[in-house]
C-alpha positions as CSV (number, residue, x, y, z in Angstrom):
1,X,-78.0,2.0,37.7
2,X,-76.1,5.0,38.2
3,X,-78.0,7.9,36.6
4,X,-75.8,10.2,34.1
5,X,-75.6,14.1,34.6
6,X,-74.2,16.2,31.6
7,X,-72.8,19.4,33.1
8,X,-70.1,21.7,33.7
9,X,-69.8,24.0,37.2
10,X,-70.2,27.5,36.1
11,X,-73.9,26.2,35.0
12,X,-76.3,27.3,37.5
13,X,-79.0,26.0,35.5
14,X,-76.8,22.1,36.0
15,X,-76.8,23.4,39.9
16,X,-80.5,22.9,40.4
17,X,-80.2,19.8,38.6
18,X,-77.4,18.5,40.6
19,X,-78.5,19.9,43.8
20,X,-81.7,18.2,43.4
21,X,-80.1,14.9,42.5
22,X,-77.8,15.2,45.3
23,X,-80.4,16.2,47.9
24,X,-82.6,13.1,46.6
25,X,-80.4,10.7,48.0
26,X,-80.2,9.3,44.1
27,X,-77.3,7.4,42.4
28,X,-76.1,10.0,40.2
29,X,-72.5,10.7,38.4
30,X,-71.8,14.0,37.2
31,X,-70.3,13.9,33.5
32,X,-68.3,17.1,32.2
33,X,-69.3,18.8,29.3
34,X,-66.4,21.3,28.1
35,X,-68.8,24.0,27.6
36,X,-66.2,27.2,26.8
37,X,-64.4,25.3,24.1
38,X,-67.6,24.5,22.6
39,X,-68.1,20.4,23.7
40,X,-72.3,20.9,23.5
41,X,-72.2,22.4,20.0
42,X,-70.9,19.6,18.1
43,X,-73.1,17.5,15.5
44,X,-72.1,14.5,17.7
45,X,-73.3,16.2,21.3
46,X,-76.4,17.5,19.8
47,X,-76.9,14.2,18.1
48,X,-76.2,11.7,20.7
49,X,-77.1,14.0,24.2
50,X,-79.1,16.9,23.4
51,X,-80.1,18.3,20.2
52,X,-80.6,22.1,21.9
53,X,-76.6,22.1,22.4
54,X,-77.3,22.8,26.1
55,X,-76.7,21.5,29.7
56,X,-78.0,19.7,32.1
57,X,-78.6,16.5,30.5
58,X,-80.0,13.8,32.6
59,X,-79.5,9.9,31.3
60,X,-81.2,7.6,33.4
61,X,-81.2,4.3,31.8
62,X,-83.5,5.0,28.6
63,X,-84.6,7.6,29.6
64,X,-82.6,11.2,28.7
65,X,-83.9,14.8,29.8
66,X,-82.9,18.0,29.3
67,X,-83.8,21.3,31.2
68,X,-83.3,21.6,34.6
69,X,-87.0,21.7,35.4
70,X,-87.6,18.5,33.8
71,X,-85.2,17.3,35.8
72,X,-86.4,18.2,39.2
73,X,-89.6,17.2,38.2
74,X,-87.9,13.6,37.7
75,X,-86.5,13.5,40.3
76,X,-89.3,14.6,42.4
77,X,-90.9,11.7,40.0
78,X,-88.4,9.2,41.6
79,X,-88.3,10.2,45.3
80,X,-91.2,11.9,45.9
81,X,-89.3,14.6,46.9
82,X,-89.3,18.7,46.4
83,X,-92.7,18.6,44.7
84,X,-94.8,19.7,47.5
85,X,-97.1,18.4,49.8
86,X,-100.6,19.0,48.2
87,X,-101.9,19.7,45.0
88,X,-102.0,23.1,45.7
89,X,-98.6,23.2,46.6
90,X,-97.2,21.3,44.0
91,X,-98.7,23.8,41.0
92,X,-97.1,27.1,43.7
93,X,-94.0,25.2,43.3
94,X,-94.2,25.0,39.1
95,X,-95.1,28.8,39.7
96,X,-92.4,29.6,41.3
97,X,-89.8,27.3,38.9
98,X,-91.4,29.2,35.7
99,X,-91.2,32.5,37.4
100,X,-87.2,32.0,38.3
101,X,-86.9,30.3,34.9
102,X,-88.0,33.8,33.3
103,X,-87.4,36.3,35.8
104,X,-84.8,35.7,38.3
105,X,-82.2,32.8,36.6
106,X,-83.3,33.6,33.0
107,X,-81.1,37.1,33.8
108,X,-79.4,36.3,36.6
109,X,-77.3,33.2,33.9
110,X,-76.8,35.7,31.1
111,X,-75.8,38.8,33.1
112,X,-73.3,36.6,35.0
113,X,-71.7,35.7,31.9
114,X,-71.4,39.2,30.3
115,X,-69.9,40.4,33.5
116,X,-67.1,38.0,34.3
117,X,-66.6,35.5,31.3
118,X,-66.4,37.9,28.4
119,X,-63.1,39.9,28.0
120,X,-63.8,43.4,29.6
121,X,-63.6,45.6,26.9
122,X,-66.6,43.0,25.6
123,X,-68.7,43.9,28.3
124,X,-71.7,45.7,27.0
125,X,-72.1,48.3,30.4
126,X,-76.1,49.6,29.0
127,X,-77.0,46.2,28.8
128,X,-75.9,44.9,32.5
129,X,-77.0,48.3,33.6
130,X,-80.4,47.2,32.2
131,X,-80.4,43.4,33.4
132,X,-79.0,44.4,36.8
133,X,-82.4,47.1,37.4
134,X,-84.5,44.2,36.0
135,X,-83.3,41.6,38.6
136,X,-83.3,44.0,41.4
137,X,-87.0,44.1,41.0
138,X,-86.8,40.5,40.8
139,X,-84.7,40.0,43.8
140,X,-87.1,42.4,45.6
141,X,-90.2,39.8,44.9
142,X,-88.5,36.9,46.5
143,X,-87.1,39.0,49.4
144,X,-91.0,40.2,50.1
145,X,-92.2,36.8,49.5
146,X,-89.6,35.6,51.8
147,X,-90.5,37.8,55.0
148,X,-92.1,35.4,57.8
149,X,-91.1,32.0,55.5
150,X,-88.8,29.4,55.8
151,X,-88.8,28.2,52.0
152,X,-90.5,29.7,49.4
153,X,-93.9,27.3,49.3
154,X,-94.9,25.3,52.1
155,X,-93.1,23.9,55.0
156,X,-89.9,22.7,53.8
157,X,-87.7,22.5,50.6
158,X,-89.2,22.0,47.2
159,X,-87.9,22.1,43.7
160,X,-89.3,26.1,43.7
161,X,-86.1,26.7,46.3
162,X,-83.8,24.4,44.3
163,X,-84.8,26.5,40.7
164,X,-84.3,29.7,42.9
165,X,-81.5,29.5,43.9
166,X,-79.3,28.5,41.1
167,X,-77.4,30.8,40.5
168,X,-77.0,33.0,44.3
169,X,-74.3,30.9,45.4
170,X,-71.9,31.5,42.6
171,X,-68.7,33.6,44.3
172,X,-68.4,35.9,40.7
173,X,-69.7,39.4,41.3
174,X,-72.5,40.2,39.5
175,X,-74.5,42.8,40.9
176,X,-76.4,40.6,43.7
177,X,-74.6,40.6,47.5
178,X,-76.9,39.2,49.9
179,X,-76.5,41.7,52.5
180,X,-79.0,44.1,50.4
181,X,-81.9,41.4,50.6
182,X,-82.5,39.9,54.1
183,X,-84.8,37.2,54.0
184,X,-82.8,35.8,50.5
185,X,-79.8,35.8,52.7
186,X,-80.9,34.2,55.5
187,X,-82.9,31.7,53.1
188,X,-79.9,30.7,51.0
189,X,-77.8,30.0,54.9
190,X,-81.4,27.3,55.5
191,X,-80.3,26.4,52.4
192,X,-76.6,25.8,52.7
193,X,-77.4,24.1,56.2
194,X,-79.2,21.0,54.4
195,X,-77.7,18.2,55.2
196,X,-76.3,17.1,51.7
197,X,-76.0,20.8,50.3
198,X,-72.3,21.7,48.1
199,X,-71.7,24.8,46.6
200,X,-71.9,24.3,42.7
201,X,-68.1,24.0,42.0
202,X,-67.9,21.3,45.0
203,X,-70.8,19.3,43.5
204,X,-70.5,19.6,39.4
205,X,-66.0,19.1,37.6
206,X,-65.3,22.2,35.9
207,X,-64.6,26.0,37.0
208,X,-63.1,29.1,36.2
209,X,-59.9,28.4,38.3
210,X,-59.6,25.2,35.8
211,X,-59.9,27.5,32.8
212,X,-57.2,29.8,34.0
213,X,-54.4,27.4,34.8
């Protein structure tokens, strides 16, 4: 059965989802979700697919997730995939998911937002000023980390590099260029070079082009 993924492309938060259900090898369908004109905060989305109005939304059968790390997790579940190869790598992984989940994507989701989807005389300049210095420290952590590593735990890609990275290959400027932070850059081309990999509006329907037409 082909499993069911509620997202939209500007999500990078659906990304890790998708990315980890495409890199799986798994039978997956990507449904759209018409997130700007306000598709997941109806009573009949948050009754029938998610009740937190949010994507990704995994259906598999019975079985219906939400949260991107629950999905990877699933999917790591199914395939036995992206989890790590020990014990001890597999709770470095979660470490790394949590930490991107409130330091690095947490910001990064928001900041992108503020900075290219709300009309500019919207765009609240003390507030990206502060979420930009915030995920510069961030972006310095992973860069460190990075130095003298392939992937961010153990010896090949887990779910930590697929939470990561959700939101660094997004083309809309929002404060992070890769040529600042070495080791992330040459960590997202590993990345890129997986057999399988698609940037997020090649892999998930819906983008800003479409909203602009």
């Amino acid at each position: 059965m082909t499993m069911k993924l509620h997202c939209f492309g500007e999500s990078g938060n659906a990304y890790k989802a998708a990315l980890a259900l495409e890199l799986s090898g798994l039978d997956w369908t990507p449904v759209y979700v018409d997130f700007f004109n306000g598709a997941a905060r109806t009573p009949e989305y948050r009754e029938t697919i998610n009740a937190m109005g949010e994507v990704p939304v995994l259906v598999d059968g019975d079985t219906r997730l939400s949260q991107s790390g629950v999905i990877q997790s699933y999917v790591t579940e199914k395939t036995g995939k992206f989890g790590g190869a020990t014990p001890e790598e597999a709770r470095e992984v979660l470490r790394w998911v949590l930490w991107d989940n409130h330091k690095l994507s947490g910001q990064n989701g928001p900041l992108r937002f503020l900075m290219n989807f709300l009309p500019e005389d919207r765009r609240p300049a003390e507030v990206i000023a502060f979420m930009q210095g915030r995920l510069k420290a961030a972006y310095g952590v992973l860069d460190a980390h990075l130095a003298g590593r392939d992937w961010i735990v153990g010896a090949g890609l887990t779910n930590a590099d697929l939470s990561c990275c959700g939101y660094l290959f997004y083309p809309e400027p929002f404060g992070f260029e890769r040529a600042d932070w070495p080791n992330i850059d040459a960590w997202l081309s590993r990345l890129s070079e997986t057999p399988g990999w698609k940037p997020p509006y090649d892999l998930m329907p819906g983008s800003p082009a479409d909203r602009a037409t």
